[in-house]
C-alpha positions in Angstrom: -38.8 -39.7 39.5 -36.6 -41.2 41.7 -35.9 -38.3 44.0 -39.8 -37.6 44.1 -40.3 -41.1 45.4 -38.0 -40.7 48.0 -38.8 -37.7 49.4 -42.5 -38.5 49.8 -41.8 -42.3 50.9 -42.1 -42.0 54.4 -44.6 -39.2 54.4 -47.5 -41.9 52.2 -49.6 -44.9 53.1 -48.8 -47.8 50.8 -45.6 -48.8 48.5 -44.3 -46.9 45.6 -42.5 -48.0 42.6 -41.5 -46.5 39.4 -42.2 -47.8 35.9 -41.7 -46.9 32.4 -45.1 -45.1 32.6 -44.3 -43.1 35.9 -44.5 -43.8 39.8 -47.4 -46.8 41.2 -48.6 -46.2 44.3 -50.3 -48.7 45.8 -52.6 -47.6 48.6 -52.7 -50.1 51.0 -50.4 -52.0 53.1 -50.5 -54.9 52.4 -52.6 -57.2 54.9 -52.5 -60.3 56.7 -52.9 -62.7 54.3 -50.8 -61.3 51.8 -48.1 -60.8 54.0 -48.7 -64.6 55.7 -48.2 -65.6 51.8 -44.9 -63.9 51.6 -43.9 -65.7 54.9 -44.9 -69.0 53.9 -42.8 -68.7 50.5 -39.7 -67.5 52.0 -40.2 -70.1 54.6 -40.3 -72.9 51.9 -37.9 -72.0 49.6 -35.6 -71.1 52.5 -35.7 -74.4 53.5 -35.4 -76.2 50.1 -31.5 -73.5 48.9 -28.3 -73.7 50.5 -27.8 -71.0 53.5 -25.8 -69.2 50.9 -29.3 -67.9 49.4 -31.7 -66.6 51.4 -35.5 -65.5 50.6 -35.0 -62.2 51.5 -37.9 -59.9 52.5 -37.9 -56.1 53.0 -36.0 -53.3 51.4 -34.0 -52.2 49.6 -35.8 -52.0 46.3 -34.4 -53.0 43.2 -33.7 -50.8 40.9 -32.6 -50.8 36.7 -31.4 -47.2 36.9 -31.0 -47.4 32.8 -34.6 -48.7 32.7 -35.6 -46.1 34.7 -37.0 -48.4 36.8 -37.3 -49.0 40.8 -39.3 -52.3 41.7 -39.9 -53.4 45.5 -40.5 -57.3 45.1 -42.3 -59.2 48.0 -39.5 -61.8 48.4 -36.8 -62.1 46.3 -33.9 -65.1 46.2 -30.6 -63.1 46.2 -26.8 -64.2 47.3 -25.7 -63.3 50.9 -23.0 -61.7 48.8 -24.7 -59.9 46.8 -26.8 -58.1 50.0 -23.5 -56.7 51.1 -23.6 -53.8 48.6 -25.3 -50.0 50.1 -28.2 -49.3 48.0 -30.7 -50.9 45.9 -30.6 -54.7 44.6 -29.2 -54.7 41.2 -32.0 -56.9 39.1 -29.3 -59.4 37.6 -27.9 -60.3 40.7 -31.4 -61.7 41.9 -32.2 -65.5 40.9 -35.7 -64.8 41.7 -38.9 -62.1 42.4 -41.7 -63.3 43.9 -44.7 -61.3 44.0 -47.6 -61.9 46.2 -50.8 -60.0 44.3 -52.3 -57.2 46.4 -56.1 -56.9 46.2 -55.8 -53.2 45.6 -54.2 -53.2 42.4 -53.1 -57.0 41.0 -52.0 -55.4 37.7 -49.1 -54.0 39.2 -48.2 -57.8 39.5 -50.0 -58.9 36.6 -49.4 -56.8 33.9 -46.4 -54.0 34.7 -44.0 -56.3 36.8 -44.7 -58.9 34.2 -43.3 -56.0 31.7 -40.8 -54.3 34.1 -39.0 -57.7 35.4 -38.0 -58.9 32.0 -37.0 -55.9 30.8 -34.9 -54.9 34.0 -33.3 -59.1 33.6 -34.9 -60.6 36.6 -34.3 -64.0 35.4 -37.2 -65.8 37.3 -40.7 -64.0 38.2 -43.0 -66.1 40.5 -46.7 -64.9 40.8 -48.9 -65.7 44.0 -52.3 -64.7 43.4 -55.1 -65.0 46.8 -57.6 -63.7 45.2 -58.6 -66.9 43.1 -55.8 -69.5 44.6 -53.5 -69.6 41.5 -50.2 -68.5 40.4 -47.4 -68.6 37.4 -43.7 -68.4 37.3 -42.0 -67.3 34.2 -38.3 -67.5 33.1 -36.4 -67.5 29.9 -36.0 -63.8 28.8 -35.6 -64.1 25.2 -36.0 -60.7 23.0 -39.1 -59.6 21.1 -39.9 -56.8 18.9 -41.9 -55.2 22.0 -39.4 -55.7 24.2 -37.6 -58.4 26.4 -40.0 -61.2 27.9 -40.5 -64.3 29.6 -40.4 -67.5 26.8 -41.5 -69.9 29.5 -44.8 -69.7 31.5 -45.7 -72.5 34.1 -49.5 -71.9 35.5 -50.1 -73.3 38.8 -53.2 -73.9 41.6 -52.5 -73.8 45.3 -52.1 -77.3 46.8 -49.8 -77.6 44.1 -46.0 -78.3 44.1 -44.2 -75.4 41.7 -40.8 -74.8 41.0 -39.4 -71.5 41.3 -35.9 -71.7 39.6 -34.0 -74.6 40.7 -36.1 -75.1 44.0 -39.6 -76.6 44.5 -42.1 -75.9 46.9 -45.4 -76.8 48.4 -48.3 -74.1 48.1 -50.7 -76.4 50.3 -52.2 -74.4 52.7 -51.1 -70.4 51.4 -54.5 -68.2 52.5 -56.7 -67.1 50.3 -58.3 -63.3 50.4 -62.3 -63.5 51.5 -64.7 -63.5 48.4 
């Protein structure tokens, strides 16, 4: 599946991932506010980690290669060392994905990156959804008869403070997508 993603990456609208069920494709590009979201949570949690970690947005993806798996995270939180490597993020080097939900299809980030993350050991998944102003971040993988998972689940509203790993930020202020 991979080489059938790449091949028709650059000739499609939208992103595309691969799952355990097959390839996402997510129509649209993201818009304004979801990508002013991303940008305010990289801003913040830039400013809160040492220089050494950056919130990194853009490519590559990252990919579990024995999960079969190839995820493209909104902002991630990733050591400058570990960008140096050719080719897509590994997930354990990541301390953190952060997904901003896409009005177009929020069960990617609801229900198969909340799968896909634990399974591929992304230790911390943050969730930013505009559509009602609320979020979660989950951490702890622990091992269930289904499958890896998340043990720990902290909901949140915006205007609250929430902590994504070690790091806390504000989410006064992040835009909401028109009703």
């Amino acid at each position: 599946m991979r080489d059938v993603v790449e091949r028709v990456r650059e000739d499609v609208t939208g992103k595309l991932e691969i799952t355990r069920e097959g390839i996402v494709h997510d129509l649209t590009t993201p818009n304004g506010r979801h990508e002013l979201t991303a940008l305010r949570v990289r801003r913040r949690l830039e400013h809160t980690m040492p220089s050494e970690l950056p919130a990194h947005t853009g490519t590559p993806d990252v990919e579990a290669p024995d999960q079969g798996i190839l995820r493209h995270p909104d902002v991630i939180v990733v050591a400058l060392s570990d960008m140096a490597d050719d080719g897509p993020f590994a997930p354990r080097s990541l301390l953190a994905a952060i997904e901003v939900v896409s009005r177009s299809n929020p069960d990617n980030d609801w229900v198969g990156k909340m799968r896909d993350y634990p399974l591929m050991g992304v230790p911390c998944y943050a969730v930013f959804d505009p559509r009602t102003g609320t979020g979660t971040v989950l951490s702890d993988i622990h091992d269930t008869p289904e499958g890896p998972r998340y043990a720990i689940r902290k909901d949140f509203v915006y205007g609250e403070d929430v902590a994504i790993g070690e790091w806390t930020i504000s989410t006064t202020d992040l835009p909401r997508y028109p009703q």
